[in-house]
FIKOL-260974 format. One record per residue: residue in one letter; y, x, z of N, C-alpha, C in turn. Coordinates in steps of 0.02 Angstrom, whole numbers. Example, Ala and Ser with C-alpha at 12.3 -4.5 7.8 and 13.67 -1.06 7.14 Angstrom:
// FIKOL-260974
<node a <-284 660 390> <-225 615 390> <-165 660 390>>
<node s <-112 642 354> <-53 684 357> <2 645 394>>
This chain:
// FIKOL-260974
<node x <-5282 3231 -3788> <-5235 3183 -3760> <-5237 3186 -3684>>
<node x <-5170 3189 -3645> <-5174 3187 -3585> <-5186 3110 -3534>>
<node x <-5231 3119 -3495> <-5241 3048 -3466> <-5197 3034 -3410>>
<node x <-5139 3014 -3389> <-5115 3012 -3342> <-5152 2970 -3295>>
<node x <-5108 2969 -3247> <-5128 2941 -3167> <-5117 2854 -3186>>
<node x <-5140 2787 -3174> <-5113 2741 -3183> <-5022 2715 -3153>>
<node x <-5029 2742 -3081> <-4957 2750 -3041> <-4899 2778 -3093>>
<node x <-4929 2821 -3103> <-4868 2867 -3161> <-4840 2838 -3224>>
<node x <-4905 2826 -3265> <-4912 2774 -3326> <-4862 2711 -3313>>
<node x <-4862 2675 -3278> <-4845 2604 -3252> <-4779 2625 -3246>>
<node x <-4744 2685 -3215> <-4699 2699 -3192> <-4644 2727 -3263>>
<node x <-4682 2759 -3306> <-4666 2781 -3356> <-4655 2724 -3399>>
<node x <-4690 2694 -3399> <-4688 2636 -3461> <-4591 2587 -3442>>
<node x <-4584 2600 -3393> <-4502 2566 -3350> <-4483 2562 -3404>>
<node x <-4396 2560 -3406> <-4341 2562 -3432> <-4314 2615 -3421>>
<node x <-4320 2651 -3349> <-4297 2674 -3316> <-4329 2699 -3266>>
<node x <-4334 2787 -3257> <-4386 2810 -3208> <-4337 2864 -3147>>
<node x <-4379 2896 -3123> <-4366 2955 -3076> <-4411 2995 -3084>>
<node x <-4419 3023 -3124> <-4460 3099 -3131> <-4421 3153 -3114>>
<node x <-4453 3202 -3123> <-4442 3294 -3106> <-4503 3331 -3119>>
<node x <-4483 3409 -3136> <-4547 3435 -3140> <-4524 3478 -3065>>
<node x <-4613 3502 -3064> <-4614 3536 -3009> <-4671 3596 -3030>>
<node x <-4668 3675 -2992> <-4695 3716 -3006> <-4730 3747 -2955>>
<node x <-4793 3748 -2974> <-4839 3787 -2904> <-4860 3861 -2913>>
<node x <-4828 3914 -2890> <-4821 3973 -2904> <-4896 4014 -2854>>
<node x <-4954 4040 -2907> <-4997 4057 -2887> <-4989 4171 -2877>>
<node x <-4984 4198 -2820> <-4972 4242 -2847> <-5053 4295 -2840>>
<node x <-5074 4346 -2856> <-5115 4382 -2858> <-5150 4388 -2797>>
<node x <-5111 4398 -2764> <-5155 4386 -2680> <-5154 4338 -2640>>
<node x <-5134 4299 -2685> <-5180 4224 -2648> <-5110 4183 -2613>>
<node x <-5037 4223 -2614> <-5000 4172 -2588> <-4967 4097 -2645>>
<node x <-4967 4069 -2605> <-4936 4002 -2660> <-4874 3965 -2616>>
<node x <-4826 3968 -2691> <-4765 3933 -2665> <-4755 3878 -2717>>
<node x <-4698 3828 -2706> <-4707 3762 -2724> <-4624 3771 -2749>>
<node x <-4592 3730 -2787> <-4527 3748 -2797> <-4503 3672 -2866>>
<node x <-4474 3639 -2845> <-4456 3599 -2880> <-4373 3580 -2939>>
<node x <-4375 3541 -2985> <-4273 3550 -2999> <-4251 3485 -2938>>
<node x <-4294 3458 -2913> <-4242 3399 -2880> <-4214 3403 -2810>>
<node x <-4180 3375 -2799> <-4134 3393 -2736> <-4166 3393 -2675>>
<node x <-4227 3375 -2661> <-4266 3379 -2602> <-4342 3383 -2639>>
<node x <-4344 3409 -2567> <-4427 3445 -2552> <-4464 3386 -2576>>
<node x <-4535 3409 -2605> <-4587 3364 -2636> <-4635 3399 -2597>>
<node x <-4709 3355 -2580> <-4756 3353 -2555> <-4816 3315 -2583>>
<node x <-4840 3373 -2629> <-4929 3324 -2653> <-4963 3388 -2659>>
<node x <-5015 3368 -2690> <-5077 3414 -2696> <-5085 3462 -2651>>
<node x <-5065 3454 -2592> <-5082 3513 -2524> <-5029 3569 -2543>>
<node x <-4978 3576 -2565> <-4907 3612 -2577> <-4860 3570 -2558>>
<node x <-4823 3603 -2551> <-4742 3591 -2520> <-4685 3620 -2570>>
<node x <-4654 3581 -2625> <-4619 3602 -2666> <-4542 3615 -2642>>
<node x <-4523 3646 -2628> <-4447 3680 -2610> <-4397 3650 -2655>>
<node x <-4343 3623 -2625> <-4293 3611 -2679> <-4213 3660 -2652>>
<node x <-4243 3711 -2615> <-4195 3741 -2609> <-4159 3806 -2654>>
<node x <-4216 3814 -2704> <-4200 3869 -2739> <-4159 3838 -2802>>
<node x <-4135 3782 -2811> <-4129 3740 -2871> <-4167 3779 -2928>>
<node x <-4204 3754 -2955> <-4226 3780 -3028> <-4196 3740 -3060>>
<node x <-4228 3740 -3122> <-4203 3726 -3189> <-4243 3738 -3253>>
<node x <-4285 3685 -3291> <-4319 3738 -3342> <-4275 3720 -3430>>
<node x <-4301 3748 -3454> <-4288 3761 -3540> <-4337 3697 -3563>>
<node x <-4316 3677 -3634> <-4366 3647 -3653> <-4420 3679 -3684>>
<node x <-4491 3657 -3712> <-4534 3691 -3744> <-4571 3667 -3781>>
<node x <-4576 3672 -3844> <-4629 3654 -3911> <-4705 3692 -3880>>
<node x <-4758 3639 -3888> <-4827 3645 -3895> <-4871 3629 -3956>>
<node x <-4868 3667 -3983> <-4926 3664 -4064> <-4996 3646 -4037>>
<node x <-5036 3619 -4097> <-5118 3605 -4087> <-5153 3663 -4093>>
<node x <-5130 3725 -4120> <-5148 3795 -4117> <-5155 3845 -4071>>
<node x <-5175 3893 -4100> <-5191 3950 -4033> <-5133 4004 -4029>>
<node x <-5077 3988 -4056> <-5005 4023 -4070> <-4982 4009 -3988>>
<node x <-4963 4065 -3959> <-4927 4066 -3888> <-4843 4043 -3906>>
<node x <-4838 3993 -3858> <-4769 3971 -3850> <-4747 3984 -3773>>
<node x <-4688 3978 -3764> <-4657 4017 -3700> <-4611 3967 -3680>>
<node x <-4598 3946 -3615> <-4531 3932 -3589> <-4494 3965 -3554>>
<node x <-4437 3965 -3519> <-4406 3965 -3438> <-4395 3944 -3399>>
<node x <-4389 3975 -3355> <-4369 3946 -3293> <-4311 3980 -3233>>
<node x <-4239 3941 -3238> <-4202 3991 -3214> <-4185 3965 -3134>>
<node x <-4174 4010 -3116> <-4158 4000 -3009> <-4140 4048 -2998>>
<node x <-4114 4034 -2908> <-4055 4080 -2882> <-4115 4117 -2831>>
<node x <-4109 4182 -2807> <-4153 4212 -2777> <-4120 4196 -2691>>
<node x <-4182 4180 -2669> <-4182 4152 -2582> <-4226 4210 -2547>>
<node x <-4194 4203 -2465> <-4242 4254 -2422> <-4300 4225 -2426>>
<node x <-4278 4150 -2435> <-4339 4118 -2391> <-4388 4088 -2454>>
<node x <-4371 4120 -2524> <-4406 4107 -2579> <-4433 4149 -2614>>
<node x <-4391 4182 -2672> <-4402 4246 -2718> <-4353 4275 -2699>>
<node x <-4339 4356 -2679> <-4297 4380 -2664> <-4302 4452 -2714>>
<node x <-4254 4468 -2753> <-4227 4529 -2785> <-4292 4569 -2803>>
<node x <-4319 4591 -2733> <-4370 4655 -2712> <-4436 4604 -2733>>
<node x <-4447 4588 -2707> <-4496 4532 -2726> <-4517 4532 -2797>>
<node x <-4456 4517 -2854> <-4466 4531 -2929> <-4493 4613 -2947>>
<node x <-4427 4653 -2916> <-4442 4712 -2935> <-4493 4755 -2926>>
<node x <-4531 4738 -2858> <-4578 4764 -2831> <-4645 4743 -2874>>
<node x <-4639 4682 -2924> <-4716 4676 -2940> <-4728 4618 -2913>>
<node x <-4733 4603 -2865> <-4760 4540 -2830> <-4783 4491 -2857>>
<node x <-4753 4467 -2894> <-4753 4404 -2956> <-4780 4420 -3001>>
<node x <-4814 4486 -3026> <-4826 4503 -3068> <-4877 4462 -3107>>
<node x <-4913 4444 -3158> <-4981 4398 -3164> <-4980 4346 -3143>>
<node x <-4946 4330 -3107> <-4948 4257 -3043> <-4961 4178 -3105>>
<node x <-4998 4147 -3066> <-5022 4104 -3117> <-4957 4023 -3097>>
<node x <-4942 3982 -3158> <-4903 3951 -3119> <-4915 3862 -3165>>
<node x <-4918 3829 -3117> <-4932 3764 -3130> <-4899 3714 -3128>>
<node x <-4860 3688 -3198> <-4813 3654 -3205> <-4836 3565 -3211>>
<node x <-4802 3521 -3148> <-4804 3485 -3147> <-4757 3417 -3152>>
<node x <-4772 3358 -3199> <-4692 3322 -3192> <-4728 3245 -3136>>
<node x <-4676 3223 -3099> <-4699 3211 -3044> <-4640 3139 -3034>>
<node x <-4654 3078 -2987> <-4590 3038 -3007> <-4592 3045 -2919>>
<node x <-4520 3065 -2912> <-4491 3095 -2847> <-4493 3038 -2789>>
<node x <-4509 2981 -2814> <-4513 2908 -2747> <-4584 2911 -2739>>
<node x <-4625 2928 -2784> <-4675 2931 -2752> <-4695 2993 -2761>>
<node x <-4717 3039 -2732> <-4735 3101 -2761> <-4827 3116 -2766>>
<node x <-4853 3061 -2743> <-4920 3044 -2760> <-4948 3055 -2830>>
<node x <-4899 3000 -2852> <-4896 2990 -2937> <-4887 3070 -2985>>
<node x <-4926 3114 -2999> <-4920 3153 -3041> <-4956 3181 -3097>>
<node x <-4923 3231 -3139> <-4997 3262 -3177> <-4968 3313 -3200>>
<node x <-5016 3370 -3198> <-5022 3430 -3210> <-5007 3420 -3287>>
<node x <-4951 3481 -3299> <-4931 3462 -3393> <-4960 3551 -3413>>
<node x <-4956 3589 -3382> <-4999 3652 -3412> <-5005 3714 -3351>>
<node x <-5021 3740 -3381> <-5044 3793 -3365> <-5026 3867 -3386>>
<node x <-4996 3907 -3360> <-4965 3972 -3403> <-4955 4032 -3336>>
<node x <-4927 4077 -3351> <-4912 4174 -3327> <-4841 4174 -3336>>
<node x <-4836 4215 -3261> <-4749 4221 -3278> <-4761 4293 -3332>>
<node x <-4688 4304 -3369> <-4697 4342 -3404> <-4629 4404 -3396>>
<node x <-4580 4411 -3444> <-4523 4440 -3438> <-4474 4382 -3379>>
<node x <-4448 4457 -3352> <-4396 4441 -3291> <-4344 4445 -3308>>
<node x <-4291 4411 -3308> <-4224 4450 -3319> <-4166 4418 -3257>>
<node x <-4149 4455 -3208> <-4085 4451 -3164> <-4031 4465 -3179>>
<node x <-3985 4426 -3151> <-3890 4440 -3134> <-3878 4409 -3083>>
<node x <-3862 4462 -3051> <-3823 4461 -2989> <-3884 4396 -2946>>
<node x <-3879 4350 -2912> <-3931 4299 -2856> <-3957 4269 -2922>>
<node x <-3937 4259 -2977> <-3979 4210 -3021> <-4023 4262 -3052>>
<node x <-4099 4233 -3056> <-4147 4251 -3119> <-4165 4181 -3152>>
<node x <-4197 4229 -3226> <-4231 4197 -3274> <-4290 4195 -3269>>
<node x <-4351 4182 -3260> <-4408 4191 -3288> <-4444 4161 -3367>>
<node x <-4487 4208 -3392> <-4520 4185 -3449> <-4600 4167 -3438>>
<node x <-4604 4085 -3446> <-4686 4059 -3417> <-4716 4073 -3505>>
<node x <-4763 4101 -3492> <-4801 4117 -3550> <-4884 4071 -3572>>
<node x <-4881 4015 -3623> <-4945 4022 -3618> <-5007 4049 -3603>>
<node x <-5068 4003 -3587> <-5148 4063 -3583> <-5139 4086 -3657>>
<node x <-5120 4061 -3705> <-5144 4078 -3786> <-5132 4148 -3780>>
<node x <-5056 4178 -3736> <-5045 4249 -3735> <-5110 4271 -3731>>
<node x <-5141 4252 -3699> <-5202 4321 -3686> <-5229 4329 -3747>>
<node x <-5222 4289 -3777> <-5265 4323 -3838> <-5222 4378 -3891>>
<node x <-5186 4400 -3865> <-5124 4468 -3875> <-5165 4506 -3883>>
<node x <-5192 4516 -3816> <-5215 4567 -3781> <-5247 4592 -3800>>
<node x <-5267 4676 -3806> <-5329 4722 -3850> <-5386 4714 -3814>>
<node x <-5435 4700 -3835> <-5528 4687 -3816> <-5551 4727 -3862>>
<node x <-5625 4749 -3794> <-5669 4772 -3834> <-5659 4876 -3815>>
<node x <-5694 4914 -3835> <-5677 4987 -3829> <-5646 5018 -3884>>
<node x <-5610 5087 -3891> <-5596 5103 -3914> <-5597 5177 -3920>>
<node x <-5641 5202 -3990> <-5685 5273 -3998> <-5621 5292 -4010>>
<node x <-5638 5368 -3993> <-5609 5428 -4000> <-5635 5470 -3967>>
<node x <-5590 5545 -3962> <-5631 5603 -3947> <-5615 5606 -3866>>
<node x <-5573 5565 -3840> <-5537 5563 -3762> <-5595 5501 -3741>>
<node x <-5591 5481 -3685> <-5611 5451 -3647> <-5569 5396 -3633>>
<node x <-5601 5331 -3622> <-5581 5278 -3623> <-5573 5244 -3566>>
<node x <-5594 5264 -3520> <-5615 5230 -3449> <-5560 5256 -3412>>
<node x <-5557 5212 -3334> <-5514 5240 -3296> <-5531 5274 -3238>>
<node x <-5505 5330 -3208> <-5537 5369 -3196> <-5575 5341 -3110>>
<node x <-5622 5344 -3096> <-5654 5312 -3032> <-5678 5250 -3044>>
<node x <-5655 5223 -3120> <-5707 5161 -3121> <-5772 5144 -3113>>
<node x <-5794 5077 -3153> <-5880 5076 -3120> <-5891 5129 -3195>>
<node x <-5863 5126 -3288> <-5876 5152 -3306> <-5870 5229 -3307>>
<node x <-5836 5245 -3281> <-5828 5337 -3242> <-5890 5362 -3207>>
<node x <-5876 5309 -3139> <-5936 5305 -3085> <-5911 5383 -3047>>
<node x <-5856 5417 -3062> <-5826 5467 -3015> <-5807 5426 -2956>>
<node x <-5845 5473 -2907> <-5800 5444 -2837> <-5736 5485 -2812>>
<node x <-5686 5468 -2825> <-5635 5500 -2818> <-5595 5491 -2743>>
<node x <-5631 5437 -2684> <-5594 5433 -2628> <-5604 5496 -2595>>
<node x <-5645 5548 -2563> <-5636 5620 -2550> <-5601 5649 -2566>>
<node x <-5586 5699 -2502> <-5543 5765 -2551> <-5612 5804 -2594>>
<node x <-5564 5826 -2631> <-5508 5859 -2651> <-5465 5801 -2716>>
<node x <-5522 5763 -2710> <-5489 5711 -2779> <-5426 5672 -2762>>
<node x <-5432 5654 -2677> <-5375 5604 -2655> <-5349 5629 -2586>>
<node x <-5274 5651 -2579> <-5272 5677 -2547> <-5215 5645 -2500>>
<node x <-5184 5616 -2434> <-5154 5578 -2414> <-5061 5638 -2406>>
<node x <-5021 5589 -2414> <-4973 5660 -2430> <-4939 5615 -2381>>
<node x <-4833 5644 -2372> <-4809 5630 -2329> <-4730 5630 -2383>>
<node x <-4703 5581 -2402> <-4648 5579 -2429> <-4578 5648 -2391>>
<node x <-4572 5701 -2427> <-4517 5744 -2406> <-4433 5709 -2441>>
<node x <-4425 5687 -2519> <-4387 5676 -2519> <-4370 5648 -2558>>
<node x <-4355 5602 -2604> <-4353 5564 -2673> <-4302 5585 -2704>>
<node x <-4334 5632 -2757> <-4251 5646 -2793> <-4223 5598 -2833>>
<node x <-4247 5582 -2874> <-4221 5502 -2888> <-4274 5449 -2923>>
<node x <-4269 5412 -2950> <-4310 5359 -2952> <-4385 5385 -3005>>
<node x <-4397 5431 -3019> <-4460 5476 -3059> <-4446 5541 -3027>>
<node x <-4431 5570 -2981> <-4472 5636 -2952> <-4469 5613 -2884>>
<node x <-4526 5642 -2863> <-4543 5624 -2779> <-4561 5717 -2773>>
<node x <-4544 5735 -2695> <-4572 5791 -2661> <-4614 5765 -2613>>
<node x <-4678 5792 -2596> <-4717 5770 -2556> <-4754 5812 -2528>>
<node x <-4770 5827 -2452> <-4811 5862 -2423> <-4865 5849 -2405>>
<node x <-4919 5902 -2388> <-4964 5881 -2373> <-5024 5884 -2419>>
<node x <-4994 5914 -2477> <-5043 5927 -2536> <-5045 5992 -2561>>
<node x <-5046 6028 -2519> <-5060 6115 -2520> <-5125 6123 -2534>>
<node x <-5149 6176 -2566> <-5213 6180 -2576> <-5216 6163 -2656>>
<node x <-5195 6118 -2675> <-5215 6109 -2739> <-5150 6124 -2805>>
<node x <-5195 6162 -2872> <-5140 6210 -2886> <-5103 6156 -2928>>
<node x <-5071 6180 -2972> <-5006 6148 -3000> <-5039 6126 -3065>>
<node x <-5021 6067 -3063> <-5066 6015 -3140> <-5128 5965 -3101>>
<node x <-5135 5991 -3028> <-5220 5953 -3027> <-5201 5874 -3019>>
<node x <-5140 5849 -3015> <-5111 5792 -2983> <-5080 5773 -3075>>
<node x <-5088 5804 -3107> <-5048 5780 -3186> <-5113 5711 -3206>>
<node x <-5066 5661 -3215> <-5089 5618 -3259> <-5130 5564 -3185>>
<node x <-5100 5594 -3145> <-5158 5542 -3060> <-5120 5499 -3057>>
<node x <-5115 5470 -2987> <-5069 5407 -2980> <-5067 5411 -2906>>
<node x <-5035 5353 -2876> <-4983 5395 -2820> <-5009 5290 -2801>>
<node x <-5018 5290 -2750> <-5025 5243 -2705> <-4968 5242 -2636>>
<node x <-4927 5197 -2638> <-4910 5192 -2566> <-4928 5167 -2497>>
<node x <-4930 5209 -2441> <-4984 5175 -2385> <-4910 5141 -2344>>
<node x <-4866 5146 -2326> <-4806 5118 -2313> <-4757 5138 -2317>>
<node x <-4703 5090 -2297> <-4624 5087 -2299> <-4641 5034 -2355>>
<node x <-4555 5021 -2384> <-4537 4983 -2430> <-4582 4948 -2492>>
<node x <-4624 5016 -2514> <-4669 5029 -2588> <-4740 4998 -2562>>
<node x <-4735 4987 -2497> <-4824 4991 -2474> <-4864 4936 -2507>>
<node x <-4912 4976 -2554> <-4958 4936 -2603> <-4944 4953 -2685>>
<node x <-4892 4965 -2665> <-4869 4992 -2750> <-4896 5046 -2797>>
<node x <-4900 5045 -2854> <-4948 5116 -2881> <-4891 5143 -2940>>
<node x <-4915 5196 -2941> <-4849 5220 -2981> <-4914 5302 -3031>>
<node x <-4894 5288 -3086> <-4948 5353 -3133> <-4879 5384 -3126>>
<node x <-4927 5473 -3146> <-4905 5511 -3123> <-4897 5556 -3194>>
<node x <-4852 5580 -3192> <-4827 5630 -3277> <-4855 5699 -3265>>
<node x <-4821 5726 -3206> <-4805 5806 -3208> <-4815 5833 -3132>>
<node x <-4854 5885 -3128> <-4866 5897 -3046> <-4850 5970 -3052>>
<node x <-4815 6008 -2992> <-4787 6064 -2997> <-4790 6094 -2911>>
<node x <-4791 6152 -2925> <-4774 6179 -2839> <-4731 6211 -2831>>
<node x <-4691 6192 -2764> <-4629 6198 -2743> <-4646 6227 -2675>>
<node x <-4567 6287 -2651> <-4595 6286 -2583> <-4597 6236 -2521>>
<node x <-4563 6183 -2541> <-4545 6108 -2495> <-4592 6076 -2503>>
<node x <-4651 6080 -2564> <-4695 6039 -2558> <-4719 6018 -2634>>
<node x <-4763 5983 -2674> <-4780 5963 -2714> <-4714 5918 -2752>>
<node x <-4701 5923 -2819> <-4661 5891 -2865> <-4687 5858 -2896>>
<node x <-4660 5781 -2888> <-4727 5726 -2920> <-4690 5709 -2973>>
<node x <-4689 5704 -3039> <-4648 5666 -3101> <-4682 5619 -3113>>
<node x <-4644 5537 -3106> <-4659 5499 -3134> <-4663 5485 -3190>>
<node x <-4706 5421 -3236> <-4710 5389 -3294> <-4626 5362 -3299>>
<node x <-4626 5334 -3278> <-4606 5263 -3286> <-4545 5266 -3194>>
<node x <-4470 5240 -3196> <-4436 5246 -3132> <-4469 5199 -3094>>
<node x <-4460 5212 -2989> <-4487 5150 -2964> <-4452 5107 -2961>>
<node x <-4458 5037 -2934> <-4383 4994 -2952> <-4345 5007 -2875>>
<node x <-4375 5032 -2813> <-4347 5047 -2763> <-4342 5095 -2760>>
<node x <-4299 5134 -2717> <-4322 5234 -2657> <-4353 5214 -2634>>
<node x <-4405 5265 -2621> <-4432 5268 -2540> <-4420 5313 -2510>>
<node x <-4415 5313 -2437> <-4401 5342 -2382> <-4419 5398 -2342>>
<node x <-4420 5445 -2348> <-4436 5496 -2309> <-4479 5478 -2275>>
<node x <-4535 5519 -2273> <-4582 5501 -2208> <-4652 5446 -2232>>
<node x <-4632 5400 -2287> <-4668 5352 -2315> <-4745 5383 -2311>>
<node x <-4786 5367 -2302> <-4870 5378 -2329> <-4875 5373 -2401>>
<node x <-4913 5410 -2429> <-4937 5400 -2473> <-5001 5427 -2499>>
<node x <-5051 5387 -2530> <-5117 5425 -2563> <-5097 5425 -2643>>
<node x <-5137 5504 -2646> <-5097 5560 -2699> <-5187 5540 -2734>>
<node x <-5221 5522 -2795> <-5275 5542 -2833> <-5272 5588 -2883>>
<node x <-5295 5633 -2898> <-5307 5676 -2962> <-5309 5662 -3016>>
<node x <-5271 5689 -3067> <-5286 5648 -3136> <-5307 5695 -3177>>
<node x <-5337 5645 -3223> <-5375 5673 -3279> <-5346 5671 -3359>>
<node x <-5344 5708 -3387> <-5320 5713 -3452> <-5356 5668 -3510>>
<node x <-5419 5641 -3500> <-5475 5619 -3526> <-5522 5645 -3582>>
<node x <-5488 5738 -3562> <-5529 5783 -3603> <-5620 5779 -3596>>
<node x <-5666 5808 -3621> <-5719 5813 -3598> <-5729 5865 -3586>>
<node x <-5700 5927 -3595> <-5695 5994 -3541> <-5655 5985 -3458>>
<node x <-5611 5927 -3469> <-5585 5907 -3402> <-5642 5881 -3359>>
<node x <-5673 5810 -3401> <-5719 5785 -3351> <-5783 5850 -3338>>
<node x <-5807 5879 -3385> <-5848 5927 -3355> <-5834 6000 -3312>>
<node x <-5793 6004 -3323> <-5746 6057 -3280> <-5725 6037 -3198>>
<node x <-5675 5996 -3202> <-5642 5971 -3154> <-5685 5941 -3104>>
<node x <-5708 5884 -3144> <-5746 5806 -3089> <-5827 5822 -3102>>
<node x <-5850 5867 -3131> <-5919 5883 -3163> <-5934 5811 -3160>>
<node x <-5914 5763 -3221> <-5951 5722 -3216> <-5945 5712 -3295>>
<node x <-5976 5767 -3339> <-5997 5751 -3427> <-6033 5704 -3430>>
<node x <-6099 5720 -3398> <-6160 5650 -3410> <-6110 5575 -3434>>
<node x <-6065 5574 -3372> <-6040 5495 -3402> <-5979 5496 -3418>>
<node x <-5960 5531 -3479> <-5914 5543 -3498> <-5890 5478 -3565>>
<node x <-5852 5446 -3554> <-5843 5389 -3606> <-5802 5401 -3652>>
<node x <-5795 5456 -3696> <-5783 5463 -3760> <-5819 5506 -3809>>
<node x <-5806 5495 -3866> <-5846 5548 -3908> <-5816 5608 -3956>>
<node x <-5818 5676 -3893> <-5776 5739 -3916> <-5831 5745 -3967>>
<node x <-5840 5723 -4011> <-5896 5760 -4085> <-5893 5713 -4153>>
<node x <-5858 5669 -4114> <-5829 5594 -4166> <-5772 5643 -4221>>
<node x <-5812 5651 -4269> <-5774 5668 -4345> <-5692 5671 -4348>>
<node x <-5651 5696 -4378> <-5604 5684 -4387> <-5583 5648 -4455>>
<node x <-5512 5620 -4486> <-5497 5600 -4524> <-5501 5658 -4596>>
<node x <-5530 5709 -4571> <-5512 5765 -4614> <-5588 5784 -4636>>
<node x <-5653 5758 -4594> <-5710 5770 -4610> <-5727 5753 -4681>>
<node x <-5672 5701 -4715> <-5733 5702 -4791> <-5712 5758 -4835>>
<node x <-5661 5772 -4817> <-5627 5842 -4863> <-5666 5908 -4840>>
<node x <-5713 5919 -4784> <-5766 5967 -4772> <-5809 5974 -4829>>
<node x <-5827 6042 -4822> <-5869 6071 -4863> <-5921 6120 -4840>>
<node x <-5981 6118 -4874> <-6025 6205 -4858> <-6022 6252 -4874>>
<node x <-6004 6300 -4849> <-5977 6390 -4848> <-6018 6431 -4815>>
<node x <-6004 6493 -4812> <-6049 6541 -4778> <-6025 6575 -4741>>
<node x <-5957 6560 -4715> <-5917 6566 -4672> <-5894 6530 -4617>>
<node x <-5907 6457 -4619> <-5919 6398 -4573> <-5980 6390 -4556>>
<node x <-5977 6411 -4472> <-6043 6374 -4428> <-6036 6295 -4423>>
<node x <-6078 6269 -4446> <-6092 6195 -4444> <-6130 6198 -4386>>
<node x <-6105 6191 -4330> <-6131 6153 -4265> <-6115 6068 -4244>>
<node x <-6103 6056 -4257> <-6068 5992 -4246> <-5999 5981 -4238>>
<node x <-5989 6019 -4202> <-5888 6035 -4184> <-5859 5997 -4219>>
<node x <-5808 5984 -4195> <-5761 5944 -4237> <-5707 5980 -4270>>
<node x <-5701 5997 -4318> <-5683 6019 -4379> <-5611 6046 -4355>>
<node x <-5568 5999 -4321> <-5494 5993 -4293> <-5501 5981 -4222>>
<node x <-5510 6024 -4171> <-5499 6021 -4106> <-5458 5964 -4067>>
């Protein structure tokens, strides 16, 4: 049961009130914005709620269960708020956001009604949607490791323990030309042959992207320079000239990690883990039983 504020309670109990909700937008690096549906700015809890973006939310069912429920929240994109690039770029990404209903004469009087993650975005034209997602979402989420004959870790983590900031692993390049939103040309990465950049990831040091990470599909040599194929398109171009740090990727073979990064000792998968085909094995005098895995 929620305990309200007495101010609020008293105020609630009326005939007749002045409420609003209001939303405190936490984002990943620490900036926080305030954003309310009522026609002027609100001021409590050490935020400054904006009423210039007009919002607007959806209604939303809350169960006694651990079942994730979702709302929205729709607004017009501001310079001086959320702007277009802002969404597309990530920014918001994770951002934690704290929904509060609040009675607008006094803005003292409030209480925190939950707690949730922005989730799916969807824009047209200056208006977006957002989707606030319960914490219950997290419990979506896959925990825990997962065997196989590849490797599980990411590559330079603490479980890797590869140091990959040196060359030859990370190498700082120079944007030549964006062919379109998944191939980049980039200089500055001579020396290393064609594939050593497959499966790396691509950091931007500036312009537009700066901070952005982008995995990497397909690496090739060109005489203009390295051919980077993206996963996945960026949601901007970038610009000629841009910085960028280029890392090496790994396939999560264990002839890769011992080959490439010589780093087998801490290799986090298990190339000797059986296949689905091991109970149908048999003893012959023609099969070396070394351990091998049966199916490469």
């Amino acid at each position: 049961m929620r305990n309200l504020p007495n101010g609020l309670a008293a105020h609630l109990a009326q005939t007749s009130t002045t409420t609003c909700h209001a939303w405190r937008l936490t984002r990943t690096d620490g900036q926080v914005l305030g954003f309310t549906e009522h026609d002027h700015d609100l001021a409590f809890d050490g935020t400054v709620f904006s009423a210039a973006t007009g919002f607007r939310a959806s209604e939303v069912e809350s169960g006694l269960g651990l079942e994730a429920d979702a709302a929205n929240v729709a607004g017009a994109f501001s310079d001086a708020a959320i702007s277009t690039d802002d969404l597309a770029l990530g920014h918001y990404d994770g951002a934690r956001v704290e929904i509060f209903l609040v009675n607008w004469q006094r803005p003292g009087d409030h209480v925190l009604l939950s707690t949730r993650q922005l989730g799916e975005v969807r824009s047209a034209g200056q208006a977006f949607t957002v989707e606030l997602r319960s914490l219950a979402a997290q419990l979506d989420q896959p925990q825990g490791r997962l065997y196989g004959r590849r490797c599980d870790a990411d590559l330079g983590d603490a479980r890797c323990t590869k140091n990959i900031s040196p060359a030859p692993y990370r190498l700082t390049g120079s944007l030549v030309e964006a062919v379109d939103e998944m191939t980049l040309i980039v200089s500055g990465l001579s020396g290393r042959p064609a594939g050593w950049f497959s499966d790396g990831r691509i950091r931007f040091a500036t312009g537009l992207l700066a901070g952005l990470q982008a995995d990497i599909s397909h690496h090739t040599v060109e005489p203009g320079g390295a051919r980077l194929a993206l996963w996945a398109p960026l949601a901007r171009l970038p610009q000629p000239g841009d910085q960028l740090d280029v890392s090496a990727g790994c396939d999560k073979a264990f002839e890769t990690c011992s080959a490439k990064f010589a780093n087998g000792l801490n290799f986090q998968g298990f190339p000797y883990l059986p296949g689905s085909d091991f109970a149908y094995g048999y003893a012959d005098a023609d099969t070396v039983h070394d351990g091998r895995p049966i199916v490469p």
